[in-house]
C-alpha positions in Angstrom: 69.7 11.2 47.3 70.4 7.6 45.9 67.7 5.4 47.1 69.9 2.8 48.5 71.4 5.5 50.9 68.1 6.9 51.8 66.7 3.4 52.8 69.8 2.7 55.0 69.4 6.7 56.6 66.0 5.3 57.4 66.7 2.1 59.3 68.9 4.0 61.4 65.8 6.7 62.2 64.6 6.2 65.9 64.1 9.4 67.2 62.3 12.0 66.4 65.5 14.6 66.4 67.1 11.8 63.3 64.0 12.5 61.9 64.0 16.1 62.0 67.4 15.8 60.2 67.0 13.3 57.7 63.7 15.2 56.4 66.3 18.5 55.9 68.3 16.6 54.6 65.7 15.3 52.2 64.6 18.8 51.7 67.7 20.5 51.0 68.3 18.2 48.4 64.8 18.2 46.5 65.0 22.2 47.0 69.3 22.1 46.0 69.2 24.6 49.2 70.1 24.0 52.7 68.4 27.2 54.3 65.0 27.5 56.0 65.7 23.9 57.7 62.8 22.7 59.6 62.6 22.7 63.1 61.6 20.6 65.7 59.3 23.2 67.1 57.2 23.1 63.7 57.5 19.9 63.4 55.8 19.1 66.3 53.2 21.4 66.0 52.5 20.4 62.6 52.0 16.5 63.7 49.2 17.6 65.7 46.6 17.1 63.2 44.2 19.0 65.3 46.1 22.3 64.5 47.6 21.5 60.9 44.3 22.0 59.0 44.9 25.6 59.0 48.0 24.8 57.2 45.5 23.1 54.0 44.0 24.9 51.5 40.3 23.7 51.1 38.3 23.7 47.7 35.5 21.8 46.0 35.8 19.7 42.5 32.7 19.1 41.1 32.1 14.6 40.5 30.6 13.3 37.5 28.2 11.6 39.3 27.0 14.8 40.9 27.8 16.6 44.0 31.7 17.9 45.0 34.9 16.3 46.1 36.4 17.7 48.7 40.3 18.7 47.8 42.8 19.6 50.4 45.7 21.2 49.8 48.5 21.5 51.8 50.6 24.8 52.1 54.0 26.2 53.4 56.0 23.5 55.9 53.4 20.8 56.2 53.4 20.4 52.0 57.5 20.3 52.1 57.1 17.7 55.0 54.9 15.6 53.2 57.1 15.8 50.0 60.1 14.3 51.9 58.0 12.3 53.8 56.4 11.0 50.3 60.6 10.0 49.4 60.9 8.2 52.4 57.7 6.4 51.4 58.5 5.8 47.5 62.0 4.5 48.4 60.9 1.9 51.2 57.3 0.8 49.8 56.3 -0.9 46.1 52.7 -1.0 45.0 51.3 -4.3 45.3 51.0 -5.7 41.3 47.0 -5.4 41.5 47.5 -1.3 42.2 47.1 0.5 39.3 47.1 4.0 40.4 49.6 6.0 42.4 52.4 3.4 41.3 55.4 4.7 38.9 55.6 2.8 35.5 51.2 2.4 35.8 48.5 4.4 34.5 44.6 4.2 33.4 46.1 2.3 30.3 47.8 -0.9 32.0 44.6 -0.6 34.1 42.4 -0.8 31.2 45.0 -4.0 29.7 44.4 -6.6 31.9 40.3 -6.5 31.0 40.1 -6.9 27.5 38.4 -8.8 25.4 36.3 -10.0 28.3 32.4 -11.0 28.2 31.8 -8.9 31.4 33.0 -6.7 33.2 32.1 -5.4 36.6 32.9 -1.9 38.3 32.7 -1.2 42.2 33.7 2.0 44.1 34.4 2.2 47.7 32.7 5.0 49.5 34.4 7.9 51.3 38.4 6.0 50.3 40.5 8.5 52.0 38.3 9.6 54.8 37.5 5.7 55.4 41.3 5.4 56.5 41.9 6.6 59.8 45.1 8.2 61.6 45.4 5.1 64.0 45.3 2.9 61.0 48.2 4.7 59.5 49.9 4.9 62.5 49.6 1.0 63.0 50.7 0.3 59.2 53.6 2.4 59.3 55.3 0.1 62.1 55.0 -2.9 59.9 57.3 -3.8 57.0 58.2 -2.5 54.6 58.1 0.6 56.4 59.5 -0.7 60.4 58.9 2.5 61.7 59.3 2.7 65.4 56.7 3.9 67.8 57.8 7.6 68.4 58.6 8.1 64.4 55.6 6.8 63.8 53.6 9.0 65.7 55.3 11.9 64.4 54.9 10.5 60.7 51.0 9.6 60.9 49.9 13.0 62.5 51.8 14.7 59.7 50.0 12.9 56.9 46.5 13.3 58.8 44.1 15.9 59.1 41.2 16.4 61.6 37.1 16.2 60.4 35.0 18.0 62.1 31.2 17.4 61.4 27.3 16.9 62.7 26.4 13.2 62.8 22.7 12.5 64.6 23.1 15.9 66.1 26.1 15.7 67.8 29.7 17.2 67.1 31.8 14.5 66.2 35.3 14.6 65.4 37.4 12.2 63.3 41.4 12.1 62.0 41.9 10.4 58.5 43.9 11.0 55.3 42.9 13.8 53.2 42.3 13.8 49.9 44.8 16.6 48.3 48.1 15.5 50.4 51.2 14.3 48.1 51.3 11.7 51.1 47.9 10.3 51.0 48.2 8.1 47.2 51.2 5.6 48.1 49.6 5.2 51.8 46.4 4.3 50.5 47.9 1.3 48.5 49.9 0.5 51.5 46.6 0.4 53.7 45.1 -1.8 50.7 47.7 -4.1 50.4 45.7 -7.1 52.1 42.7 -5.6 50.3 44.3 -6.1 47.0 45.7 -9.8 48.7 42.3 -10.6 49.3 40.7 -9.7 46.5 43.0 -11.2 44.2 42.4 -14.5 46.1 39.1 -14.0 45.7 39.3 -13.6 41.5 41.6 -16.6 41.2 39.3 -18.3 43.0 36.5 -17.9 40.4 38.7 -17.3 37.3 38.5 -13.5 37.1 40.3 -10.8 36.2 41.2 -8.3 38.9 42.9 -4.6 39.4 42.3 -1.3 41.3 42.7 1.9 40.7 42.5 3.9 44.4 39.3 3.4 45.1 37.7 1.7 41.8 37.8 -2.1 41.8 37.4 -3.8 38.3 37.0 -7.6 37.5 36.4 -9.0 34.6 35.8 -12.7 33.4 34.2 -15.2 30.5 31.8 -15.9 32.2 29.0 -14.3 34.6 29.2 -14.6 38.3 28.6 -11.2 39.3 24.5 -11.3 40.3 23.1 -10.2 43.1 23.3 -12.3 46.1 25.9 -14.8 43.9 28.5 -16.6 46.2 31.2 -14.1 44.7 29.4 -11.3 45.4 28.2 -12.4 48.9 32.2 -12.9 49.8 33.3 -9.6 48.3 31.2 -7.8 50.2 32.4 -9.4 53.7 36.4 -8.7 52.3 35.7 -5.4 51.5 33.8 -4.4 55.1 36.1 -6.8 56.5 38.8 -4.1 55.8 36.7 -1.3 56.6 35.7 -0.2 53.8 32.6 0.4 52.0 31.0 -0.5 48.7 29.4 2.8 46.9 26.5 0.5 45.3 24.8 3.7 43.4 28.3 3.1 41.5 28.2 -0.4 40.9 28.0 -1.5 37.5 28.2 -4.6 35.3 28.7 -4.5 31.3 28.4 -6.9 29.1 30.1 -7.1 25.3 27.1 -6.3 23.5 27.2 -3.1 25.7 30.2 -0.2 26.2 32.5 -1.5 28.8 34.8 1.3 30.6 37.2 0.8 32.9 38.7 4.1 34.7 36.8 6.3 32.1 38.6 3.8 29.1 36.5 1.6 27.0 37.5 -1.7 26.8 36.6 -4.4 24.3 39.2 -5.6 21.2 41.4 -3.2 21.8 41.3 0.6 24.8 40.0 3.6 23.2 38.7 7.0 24.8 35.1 7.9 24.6 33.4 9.2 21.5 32.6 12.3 23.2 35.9 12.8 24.0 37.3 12.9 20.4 34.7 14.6 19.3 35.1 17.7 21.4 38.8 17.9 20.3 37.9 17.9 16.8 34.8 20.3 16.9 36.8 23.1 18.5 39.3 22.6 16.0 37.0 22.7 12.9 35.9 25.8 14.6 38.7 26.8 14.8 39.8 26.5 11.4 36.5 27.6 9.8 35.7 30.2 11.8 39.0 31.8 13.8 40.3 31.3 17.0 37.7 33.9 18.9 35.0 31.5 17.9 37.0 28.6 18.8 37.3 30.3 22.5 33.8 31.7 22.7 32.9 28.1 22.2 35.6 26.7 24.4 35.5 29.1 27.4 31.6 28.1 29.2 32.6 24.5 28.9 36.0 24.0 30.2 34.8 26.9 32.9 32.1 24.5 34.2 34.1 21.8 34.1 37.8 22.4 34.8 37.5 26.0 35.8 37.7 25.4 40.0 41.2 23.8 39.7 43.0 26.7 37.8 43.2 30.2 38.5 43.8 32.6 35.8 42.1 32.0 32.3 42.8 28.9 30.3 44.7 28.7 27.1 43.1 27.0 24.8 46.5 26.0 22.7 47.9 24.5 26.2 44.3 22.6 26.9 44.0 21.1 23.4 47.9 20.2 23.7 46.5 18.1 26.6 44.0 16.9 25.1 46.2 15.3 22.7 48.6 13.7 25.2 45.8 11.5 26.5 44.9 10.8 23.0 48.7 10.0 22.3 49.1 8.0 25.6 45.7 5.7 25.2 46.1 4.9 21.3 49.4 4.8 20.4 51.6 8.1 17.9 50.8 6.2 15.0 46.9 6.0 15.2 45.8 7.7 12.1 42.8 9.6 14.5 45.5 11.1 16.8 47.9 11.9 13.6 45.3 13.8 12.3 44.2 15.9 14.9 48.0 16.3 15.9 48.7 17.4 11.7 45.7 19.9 12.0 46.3 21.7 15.9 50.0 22.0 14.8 48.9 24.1 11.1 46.7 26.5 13.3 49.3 26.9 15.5 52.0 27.1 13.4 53.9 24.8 14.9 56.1 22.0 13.4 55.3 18.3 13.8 56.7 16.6 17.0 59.1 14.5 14.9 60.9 18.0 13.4 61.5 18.9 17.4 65.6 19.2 18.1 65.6 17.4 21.2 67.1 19.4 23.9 69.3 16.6 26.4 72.3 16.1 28.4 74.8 12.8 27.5 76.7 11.5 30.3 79.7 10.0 28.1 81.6 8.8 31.4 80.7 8.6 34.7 83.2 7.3 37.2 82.9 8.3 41.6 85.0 11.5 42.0 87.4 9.0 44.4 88.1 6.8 41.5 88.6 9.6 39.0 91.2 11.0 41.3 93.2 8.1 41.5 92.9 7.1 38.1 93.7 10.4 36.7 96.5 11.3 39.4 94.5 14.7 40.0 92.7 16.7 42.9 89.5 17.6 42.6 89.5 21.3 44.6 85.8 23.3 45.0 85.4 26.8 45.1 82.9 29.8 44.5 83.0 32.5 42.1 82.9 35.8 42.4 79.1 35.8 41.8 78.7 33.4 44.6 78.5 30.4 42.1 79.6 27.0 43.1 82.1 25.3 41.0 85.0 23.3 41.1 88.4 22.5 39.5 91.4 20.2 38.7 94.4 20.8 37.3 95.7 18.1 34.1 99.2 19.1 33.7 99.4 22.9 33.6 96.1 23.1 32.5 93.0 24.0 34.6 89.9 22.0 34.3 87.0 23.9 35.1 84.1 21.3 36.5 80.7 22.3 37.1 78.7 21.8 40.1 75.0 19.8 40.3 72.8 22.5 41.7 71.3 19.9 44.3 74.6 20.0 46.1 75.4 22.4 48.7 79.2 22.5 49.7 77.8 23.1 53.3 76.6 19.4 53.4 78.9 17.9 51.0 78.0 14.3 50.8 81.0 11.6 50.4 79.4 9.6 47.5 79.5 12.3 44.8 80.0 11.4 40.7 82.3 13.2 37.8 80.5 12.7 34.6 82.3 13.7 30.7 78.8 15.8 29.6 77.1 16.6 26.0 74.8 19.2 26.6 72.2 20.0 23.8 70.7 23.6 24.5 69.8 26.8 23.0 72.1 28.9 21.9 69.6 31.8 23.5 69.0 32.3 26.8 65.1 32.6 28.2 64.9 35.9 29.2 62.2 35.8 32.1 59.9 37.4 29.6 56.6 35.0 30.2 54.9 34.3 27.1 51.5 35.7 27.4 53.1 38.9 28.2 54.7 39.0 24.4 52.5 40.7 21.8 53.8 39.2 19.4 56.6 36.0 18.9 58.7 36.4 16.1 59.4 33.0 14.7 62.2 34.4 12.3 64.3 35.3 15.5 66.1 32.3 17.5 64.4 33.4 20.7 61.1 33.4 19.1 61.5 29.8 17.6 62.9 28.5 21.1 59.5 30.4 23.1 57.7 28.6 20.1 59.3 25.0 21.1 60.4 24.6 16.9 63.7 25.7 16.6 66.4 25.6 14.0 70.1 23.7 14.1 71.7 26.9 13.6 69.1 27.7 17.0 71.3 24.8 19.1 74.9 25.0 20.6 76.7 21.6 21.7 79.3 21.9 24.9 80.9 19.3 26.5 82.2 19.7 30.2 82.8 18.1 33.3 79.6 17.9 35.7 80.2 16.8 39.9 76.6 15.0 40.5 74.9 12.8 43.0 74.1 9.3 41.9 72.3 8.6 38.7 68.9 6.8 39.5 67.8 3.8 37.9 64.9 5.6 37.1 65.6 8.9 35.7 63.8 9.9 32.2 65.4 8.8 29.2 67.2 12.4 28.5 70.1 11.3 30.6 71.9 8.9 28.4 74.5 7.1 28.4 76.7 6.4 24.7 80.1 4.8 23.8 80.7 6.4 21.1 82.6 10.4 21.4 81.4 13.1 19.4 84.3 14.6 17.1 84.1 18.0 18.7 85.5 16.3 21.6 88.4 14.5 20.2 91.0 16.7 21.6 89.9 16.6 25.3 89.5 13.1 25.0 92.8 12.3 23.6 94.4 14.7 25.8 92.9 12.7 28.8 93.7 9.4 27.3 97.7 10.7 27.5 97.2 10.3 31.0 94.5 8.1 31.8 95.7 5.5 29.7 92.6 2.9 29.2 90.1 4.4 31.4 87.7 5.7 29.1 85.3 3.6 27.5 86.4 4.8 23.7 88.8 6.5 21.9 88.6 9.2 19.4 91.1 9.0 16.3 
């Protein structure tokens, strides 16, 4: 749904029946499917925090600093609640500029930016972050801007995000209602809770010529100069901010670094320039020596203990140590940059034991929108009717006729003629794809992949130009976000497989299109 249309479906949500139907509304389109609505009976019971923690799947990650975190899950209705709900959110609220994490366009890297080349830097965690924000807390944020929800949405909106603690304190059986830690909800309303945290704290840097940012619930400044002792004015009024907003500093995690020693921030060192640890690099490359020296059974029977101990509660199944390594190399790719000769060489040496071909040899496999105009506009312009219909196979498409000719136009699968919305797009389409189709067939059920066959290269991810087909067509969409990833792009310039459809439009579309084909 196009943000700007969501946002003004929100202002206009009261009640808690508009609710109800903007989140199916939400839903069918995230899930292109308008059946299995919610209904107000679930939703009701499922706001109840006090019975929707049957509706969470519990389980343990183990910290670095010893002991477990405590994950929870949520299943069935409450998660696809909390995934609109988490639109609603992402469309109404921006991160303040100090939040590093859970905000689109920021990662561990930007985090790790703003403290280089610094003399110190100082680390702080806050205790308990998720359970340390309660349902009333919530409930009162979500009234104020940017959010404005009113009182009875609110209410609704906060026991669905919430989940109830039960535990022995002194004795007694006390019982508590906070944000869990698992829920696609909890992220962006944790920066939203911590937006006069991060106000406050950025006050508080200026105010001694630091450097500040968080990221969830690990603060980092960083400076020239040293103010960060014990008992130190700046340390005295941190402390009163930070328990001032209820929270509380973890001091067992407290740390301050000088540039004689290794400074980290969020698990990156920091210094001239961000790298990853030692360690880390050198576990990627001693599985692959291994690897290469010895065979891929020793590479695994070294692999297997150590990623069991340390990954293995968050996956079921057994790892693949191609996928994990892949990984592996992302982060490497994401923290120091394609062209670092460590990550090119590691990169050059995983892809000749897995026979694959080097990322830069990938066909990329993308849609071009070559036009895009509102399906109103088109049907004035062009002088035609845009008619929808559905196959024989049940199949959604839709039609117009140029001239005597029939126009078949295809139908975005988040679009449901039951709910047809009024601000729909026509786009002119390039669509890059395999020639093959995948057949279902997973691939750790195959034996064997045959890289001299076109479904074997396209399994493999390294296929062949003869391996790709290039269609153009007409597509019927929903608005194009501002933010989608680069694949959808738009070009003025027509390939010359498409000259006659182009010129044949241009015959009675006279200067619509953006470029002509001769």
């Amino acid at each position: 749904m196009d943000k700007e249309l969501l946002v003004s479906k929100i202002r206009n949500t009261t009640t808690r029946w508009e609710l109800l139907s903007l989140l199916n509304e939400i839903k069918a389109d995230l899930s292109s499917s308008s059946v299995y609505p919610f209904t107000i009976q679930k939703m009701m019971r499922l706001c109840n925090p006090k019975l929707s923690h049957i509706c969470y799947k519990t389980f343990q990650i183990p910290k670095k600093s010893g002991g477990f975190r405590e994950i929870y899950a949520p299943t069935g209705n409450l998660k696809w609640m909390q995934l609109c709900l988490n639109e609603i959110f992402k469309a109404l609220y921006a991160p303040s500029p100090y939040a590093m994490g859970f905000a689109q366009g920021r990662s561990i890297v930007n985090n790790a930016e703003r403290h280089l080349r610094q003399n110190y830097v100082f680390n702080i965690d806050l205790s308990d972050f998720f359970t340390s924000i309660d349902q009333a807390r919530v409930w009162r944020r979500i009234q104020l801007p940017p959010f404005n929800f009113s009182k009875e949405v609110a209410n609704i909106v906060a026991g669905l995000c919430s989940i109830e603690k039960v535990e022995f304190v002194d004795g007694k059986l006390k019982k508590s209602y906070h944000l869990p830690q698992g829920a696609p909800t909890s992220p962006l309303l944790t920066n939203a809770i911590c937006d006069t945290l991060d106000r406050r704290l950025a006050g508080l840097a200026k105010r001694f010529g630091l450097r500040y940012s968080r990221y969830a619930d690990d603060i980092t400044f960083s400076s020239k100069h040293n103010v960060y002792q014990a008992d130190s004015p700046f340390r005295k009024e941190l402390e009163k901010i930070i328990t001032g907003q209820n929270f509380r500093i973890n001091h067992r995690k407290t740390r301050l670094h000088h540039r004689g020693q290794r400074q980290e921030v969020t698990g990156l060192t920091v210094g001239e320039k961000i790298n990853v640890c030692r360690s880390y690099i050198k576990d990627i490359r001693a599985i692959l020596h291994i690897w290469e020296k010895y065979g891929i059974n020793d590479a695994i029977a070294k692999f297997y203990p150590r990623y069991m101990a340390d990954k293995g509660c968050l996956n079921e199944g057994e790892p693949d140590i191609g996928k994990v390594i892949s990984g592996k190399l992302c982060y490497l790719k994401m923290v120091k940059g394609e062209s670092d000769p460590v990550y090119s060489r590691l990169r050059e040496q995983f892809n000749r034991l897995t026979g694959r071909k080097s990322e830069s040899d990938h066909i990329e496999i993308c849609w071009e929108y070559l036009k895009t105009l509102p399906t109103k506009d088109f049907e004035n312009q062009l002088g035609v009717k845009i008619e929808y219909a559905v196959s024989k196979r049940g199949r959604q498409y839709a039609y117009f006729m140029l001239g005597q000719e029939k126009i078949i136009v295809s139908i975005s699968r988040n679009i449901s003629f039951d709910n047809l919305p009024d601000n729909l797009y026509i786009s002119l389409c390039r669509q890059v794809d395999y020639k093959v189709k995948y057949t279902g067939v997973e691939r750790s059920q195959l034996d064997v992949i045959d890289r001299s066959t076109a479904y074997g290269r396209m399994m493999l991810g390294c296929p062949l130009p003869e391996d790709i087909a290039a269609r153009y067509l007409y597509l019927i969409h929903r608005a194009i976000p501002s933010d989608k990833p680069t694949k959808y792009v738009r070009t003025s310039a027509a390939d010359p497989e498409i000259k006659y459809l182009v010129n044949k439009l241009n015959v009675f579309m006279p200067g619509v299109l953006d470029f002509e084909c001769r």
